[in-house]
Backbone as a ProteinNet text record, in pm:
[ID]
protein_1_A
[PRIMARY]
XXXXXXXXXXXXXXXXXXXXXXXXXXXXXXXXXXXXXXXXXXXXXXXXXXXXXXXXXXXXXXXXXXXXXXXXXXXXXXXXXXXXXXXXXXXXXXXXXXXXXXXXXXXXXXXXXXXXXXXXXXXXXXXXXXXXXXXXXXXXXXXXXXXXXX
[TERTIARY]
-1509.2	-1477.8	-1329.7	-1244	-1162.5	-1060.1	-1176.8	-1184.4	-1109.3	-1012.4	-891.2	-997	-1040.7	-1090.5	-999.5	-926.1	-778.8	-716.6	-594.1	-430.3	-395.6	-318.4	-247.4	-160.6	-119.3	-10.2	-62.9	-29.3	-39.6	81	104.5	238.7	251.6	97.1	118.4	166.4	180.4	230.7	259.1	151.6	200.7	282.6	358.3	457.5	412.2	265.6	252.6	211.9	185.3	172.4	332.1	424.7	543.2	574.6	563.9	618.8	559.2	443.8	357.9	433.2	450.3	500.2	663.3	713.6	868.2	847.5	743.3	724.4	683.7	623.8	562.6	694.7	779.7	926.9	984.8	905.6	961.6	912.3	761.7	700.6	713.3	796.8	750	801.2	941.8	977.3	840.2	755.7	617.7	516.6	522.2	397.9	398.6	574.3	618.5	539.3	623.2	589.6	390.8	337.4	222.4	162.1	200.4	152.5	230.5	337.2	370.9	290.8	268.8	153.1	32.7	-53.1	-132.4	-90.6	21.8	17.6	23.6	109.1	96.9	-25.4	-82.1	-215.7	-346	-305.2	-364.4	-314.1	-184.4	-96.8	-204.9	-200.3	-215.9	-343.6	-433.1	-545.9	-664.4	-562.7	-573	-451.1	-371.3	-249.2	-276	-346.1	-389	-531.9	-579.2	-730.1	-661.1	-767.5	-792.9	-772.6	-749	-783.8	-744.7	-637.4	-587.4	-467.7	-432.9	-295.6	-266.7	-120.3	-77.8	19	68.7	203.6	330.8	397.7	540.3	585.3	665.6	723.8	614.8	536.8	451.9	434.3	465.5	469.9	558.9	604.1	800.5	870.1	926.4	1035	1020.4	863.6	860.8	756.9	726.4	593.2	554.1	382.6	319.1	246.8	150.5	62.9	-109.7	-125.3	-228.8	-201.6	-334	-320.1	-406.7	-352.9	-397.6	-405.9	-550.8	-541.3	-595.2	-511	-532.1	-665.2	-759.6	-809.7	-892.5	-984.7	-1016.7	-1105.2	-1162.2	-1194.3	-1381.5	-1434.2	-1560.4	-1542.4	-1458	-1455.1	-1382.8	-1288.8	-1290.3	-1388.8	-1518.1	-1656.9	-1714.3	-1731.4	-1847	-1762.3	-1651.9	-1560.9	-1605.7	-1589.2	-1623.8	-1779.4	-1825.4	-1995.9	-2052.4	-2003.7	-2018.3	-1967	-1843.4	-1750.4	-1891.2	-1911	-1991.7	-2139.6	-2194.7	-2262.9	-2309.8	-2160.5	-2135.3	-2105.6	-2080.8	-2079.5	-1914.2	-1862.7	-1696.8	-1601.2	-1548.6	-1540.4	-1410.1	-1331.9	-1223.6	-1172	-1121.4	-1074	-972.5	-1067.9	-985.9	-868.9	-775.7	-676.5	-624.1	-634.2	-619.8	-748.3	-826.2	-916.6	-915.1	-980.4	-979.7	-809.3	-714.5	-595.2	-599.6	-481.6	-493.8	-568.3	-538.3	-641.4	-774.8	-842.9	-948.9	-1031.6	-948.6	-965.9	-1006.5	-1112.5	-1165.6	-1035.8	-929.8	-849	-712.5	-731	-587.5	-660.5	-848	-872.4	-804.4	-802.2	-754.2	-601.5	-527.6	-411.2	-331.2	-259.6	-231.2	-166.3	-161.5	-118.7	-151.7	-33.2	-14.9	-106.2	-156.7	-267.5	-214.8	-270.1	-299.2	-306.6	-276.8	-347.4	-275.5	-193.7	-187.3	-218.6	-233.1	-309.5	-425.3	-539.6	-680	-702	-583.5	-633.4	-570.9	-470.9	-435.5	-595.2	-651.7	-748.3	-900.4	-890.2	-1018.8	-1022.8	-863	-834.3	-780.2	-770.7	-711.7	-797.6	-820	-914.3	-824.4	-820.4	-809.4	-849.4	-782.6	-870.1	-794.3	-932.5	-873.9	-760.3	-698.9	-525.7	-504.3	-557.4	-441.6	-402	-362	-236.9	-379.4	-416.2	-509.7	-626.6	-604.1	-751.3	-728.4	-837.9	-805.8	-836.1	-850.9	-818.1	-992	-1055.1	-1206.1	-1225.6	-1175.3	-1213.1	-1182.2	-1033.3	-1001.9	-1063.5	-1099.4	-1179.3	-1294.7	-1382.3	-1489.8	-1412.2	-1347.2	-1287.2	-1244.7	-1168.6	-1148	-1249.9	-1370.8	-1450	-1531.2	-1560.5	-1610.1	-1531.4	-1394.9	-1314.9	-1334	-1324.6	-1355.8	-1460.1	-1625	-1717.4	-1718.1	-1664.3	-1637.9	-1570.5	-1420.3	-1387.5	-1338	-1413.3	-1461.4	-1615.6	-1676.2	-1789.9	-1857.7	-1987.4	-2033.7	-1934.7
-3090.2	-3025.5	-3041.5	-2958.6	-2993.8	-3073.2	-3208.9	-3353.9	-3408.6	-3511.9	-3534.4	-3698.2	-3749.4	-3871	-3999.1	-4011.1	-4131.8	-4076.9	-4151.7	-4136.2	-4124.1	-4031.5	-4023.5	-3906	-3814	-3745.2	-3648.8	-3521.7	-3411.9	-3431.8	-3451.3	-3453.3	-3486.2	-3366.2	-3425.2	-3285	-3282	-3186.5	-3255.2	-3193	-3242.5	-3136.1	-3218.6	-3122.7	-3029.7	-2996.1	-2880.6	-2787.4	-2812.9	-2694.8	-2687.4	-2800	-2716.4	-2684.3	-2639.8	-2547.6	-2433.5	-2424.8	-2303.6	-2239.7	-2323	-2237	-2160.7	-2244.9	-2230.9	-2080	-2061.6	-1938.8	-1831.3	-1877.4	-1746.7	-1722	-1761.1	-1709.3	-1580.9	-1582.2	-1475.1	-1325.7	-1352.7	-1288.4	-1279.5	-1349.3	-1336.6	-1198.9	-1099.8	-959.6	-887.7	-872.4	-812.3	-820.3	-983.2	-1050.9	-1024.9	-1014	-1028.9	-834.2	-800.4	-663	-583.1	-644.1	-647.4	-688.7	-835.6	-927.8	-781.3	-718.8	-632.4	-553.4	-467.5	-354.9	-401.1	-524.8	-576.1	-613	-671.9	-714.7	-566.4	-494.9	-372.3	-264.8	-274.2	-217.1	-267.1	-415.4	-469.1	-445.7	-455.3	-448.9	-298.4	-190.5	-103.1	-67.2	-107	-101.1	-164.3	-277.5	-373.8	-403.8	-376	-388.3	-296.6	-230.8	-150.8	-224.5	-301.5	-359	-427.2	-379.2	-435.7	-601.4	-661.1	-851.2	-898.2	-846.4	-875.3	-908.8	-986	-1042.6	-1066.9	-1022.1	-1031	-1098.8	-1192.6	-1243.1	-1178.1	-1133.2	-1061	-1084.1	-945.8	-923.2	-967.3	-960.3	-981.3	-900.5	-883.4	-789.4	-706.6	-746.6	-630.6	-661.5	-830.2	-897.8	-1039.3	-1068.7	-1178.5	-1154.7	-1229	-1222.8	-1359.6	-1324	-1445.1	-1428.7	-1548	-1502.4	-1522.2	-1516.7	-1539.1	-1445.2	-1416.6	-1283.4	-1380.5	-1379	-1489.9	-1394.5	-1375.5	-1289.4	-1388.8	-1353.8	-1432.1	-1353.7	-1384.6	-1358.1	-1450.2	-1368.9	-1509.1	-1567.9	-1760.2	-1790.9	-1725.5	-1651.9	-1608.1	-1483.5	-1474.2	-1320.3	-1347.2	-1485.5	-1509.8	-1565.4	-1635.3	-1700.4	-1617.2	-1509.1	-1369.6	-1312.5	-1296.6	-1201.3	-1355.4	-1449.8	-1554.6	-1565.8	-1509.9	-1528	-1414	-1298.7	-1121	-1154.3	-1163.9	-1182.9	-1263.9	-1437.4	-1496.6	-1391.5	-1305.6	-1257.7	-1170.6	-1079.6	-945.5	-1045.7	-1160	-1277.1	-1229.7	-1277.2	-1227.7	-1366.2	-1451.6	-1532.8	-1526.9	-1626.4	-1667.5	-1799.5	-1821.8	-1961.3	-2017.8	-2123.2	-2150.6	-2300.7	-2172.1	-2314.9	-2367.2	-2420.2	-2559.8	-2676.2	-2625.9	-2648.5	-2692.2	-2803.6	-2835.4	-2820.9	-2851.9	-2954.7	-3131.4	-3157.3	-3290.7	-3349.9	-3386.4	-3467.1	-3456.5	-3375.3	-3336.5	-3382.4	-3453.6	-3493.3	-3687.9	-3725.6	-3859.6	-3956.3	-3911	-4023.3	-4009.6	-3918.9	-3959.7	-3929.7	-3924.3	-3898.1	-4066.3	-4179.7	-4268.1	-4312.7	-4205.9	-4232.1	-4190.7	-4256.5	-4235	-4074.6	-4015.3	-3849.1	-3802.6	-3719.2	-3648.9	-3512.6	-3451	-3365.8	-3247.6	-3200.5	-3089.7	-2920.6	-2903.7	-2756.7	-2647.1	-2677	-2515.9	-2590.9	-2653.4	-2690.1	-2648.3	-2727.1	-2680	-2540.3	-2472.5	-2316.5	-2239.4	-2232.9	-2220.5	-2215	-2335.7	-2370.9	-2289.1	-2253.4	-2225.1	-2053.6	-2009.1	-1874.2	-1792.3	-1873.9	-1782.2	-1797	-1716	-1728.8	-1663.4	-1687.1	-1647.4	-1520.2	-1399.2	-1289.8	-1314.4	-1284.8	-1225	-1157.3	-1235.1	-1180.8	-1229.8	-1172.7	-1209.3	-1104	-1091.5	-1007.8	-960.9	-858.1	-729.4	-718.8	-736.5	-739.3	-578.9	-531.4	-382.7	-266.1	-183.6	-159.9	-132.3	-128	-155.5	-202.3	-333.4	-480.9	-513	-484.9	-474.9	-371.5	-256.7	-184.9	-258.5	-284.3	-367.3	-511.8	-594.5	-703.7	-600.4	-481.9	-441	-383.6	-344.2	-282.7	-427.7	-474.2	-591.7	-647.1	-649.2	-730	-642.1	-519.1	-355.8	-366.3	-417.8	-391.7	-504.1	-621.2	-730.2	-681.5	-656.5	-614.4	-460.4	-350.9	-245.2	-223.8	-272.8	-204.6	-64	-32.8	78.6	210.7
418.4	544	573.7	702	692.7	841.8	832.6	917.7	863.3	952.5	937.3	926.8	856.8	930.4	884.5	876.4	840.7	883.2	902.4	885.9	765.7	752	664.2	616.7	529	509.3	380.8	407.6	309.6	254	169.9	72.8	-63.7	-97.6	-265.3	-309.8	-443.4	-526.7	-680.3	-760.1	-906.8	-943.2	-1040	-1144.8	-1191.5	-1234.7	-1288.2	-1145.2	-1024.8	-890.3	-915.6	-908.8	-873.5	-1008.6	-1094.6	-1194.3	-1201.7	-1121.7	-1104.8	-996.4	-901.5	-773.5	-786.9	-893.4	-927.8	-980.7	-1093	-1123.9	-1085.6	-1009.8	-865.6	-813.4	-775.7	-693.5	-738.6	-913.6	-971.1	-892.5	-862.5	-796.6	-657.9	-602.3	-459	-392.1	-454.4	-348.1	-415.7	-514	-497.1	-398.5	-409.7	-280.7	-164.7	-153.8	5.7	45.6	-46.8	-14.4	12	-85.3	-83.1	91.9	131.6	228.3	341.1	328.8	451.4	462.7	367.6	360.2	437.1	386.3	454.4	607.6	706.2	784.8	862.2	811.6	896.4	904.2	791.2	793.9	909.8	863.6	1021.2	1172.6	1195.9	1306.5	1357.1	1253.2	1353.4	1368.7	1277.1	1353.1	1442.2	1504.6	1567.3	1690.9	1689.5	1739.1	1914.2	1915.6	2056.5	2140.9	2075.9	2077.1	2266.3	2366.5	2522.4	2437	2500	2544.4	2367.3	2265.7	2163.6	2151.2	2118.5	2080.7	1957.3	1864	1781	1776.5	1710.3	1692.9	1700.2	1797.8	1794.8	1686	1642.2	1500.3	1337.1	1371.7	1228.2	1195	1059.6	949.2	927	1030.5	1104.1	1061.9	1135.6	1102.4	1043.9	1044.7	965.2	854.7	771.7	684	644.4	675.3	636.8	534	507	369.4	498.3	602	702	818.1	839.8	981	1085.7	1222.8	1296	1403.5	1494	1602.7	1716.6	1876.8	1941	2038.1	2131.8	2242.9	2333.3	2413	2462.3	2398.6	2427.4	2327.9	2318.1	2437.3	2398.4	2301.3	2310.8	2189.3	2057.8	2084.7	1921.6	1861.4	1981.8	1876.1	1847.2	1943.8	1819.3	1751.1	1738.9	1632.4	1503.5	1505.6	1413.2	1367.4	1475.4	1460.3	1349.3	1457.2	1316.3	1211.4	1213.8	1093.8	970.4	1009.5	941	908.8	955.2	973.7	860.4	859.3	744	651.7	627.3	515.5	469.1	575.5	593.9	617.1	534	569.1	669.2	780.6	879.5	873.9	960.7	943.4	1092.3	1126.4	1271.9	1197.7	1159.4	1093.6	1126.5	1257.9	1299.3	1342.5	1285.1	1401.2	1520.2	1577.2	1734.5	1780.4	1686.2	1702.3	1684.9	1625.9	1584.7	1633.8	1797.2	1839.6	1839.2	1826.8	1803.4	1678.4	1573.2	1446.4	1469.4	1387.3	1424	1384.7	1315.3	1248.4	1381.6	1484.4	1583	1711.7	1771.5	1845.1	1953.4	1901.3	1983.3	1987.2	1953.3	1973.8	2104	2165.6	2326.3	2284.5	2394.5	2425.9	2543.9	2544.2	2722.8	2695.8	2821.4	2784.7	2691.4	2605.2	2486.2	2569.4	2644.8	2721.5	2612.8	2576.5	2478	2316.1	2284.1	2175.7	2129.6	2321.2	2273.2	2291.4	2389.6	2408.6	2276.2	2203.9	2088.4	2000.4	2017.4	1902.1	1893.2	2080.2	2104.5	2081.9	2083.5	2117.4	2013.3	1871	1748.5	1653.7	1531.1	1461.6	1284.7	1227	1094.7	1022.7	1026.5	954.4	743.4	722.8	576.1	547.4	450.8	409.8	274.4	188.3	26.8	-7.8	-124.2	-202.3	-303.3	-284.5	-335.6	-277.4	-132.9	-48.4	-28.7	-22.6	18	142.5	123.2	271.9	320.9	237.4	282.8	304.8	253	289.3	447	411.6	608.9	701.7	643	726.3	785.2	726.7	709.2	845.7	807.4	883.2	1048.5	1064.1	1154.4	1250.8	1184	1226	1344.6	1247.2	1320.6	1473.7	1488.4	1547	1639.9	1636.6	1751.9	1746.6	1728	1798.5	1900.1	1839.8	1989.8	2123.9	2049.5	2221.8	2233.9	2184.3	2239.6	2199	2302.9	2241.1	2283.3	2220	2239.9	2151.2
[MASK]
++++++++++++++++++++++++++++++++++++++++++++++++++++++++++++++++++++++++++++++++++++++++++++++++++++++++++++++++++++++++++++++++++++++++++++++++++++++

């Protein structure tokens, strides 16, 4: 799962990921370009959606390799619920937020309010480099029967 239950630190990398990743660089003005196609393919058929939020400038002026849509958090649990449903997988990648994790739930902290609403209110859509546009059809369709329905 992905429970934080220790302390401790993401910071591995063997020599052979980074000689893999060194070589992907070769690739990356393909990827990048690929990942735009995709972000804008999403942007717009999603980008007008009532009670939806997109990340300013994504797919415009920045690029990611993840499409992250915000709303409220009852409509990102059934957009997560259908999604699981059509056997579509998402991903709330942060989950709760740190604190929320058993390995820093007792560590002193001033209250979290855009953390847990962050956590409760974004959800992960499908995004790699040859997903296609059915696929996102399929992912969009779903996200528009939540918040337009009928």
């Amino acid at each position: 799962d992905r429970e934080a239950s220790v302390a401790a630190t993401n910071g591995k990398l063997s020599e052979y990921a980074a000689a893999y990743g060194l070589a992907g660089l070769d690739m990356w003005k393909l990827q990048r370009a690929e990942y735009q196609t995709i972000l804008a393919y999403y942007r717009a058929a999603l980008g007008d959606l009532p009670g939806l939020s997109l990340a300013p400038g994504l797919g415009e002026d920045w690029i990611t390799a993840t499409f992250c849509i915000e709303a409220s958090p009852a409509a990102i649990l059934q957009i997560e619920r259908d999604l699981a449903r059509a056997e579509i997988a998402s991903r709330r990648w942060w989950g709760p937020g740190i604190q929320g994790h058993r390995a820093f739930q007792d560590l002193p902290r001033t209250a979290l309010r855009t953390t847990e609403r962050l956590a409760a209110s974004t959800l992960g859509l499908p995004c790699w480099p040859g997903i296609s546009v059915g696929e996102i059809d399929e992912v969009v369709a779903v996200v528009k029967g939540v918040l337009r329905p009928g």
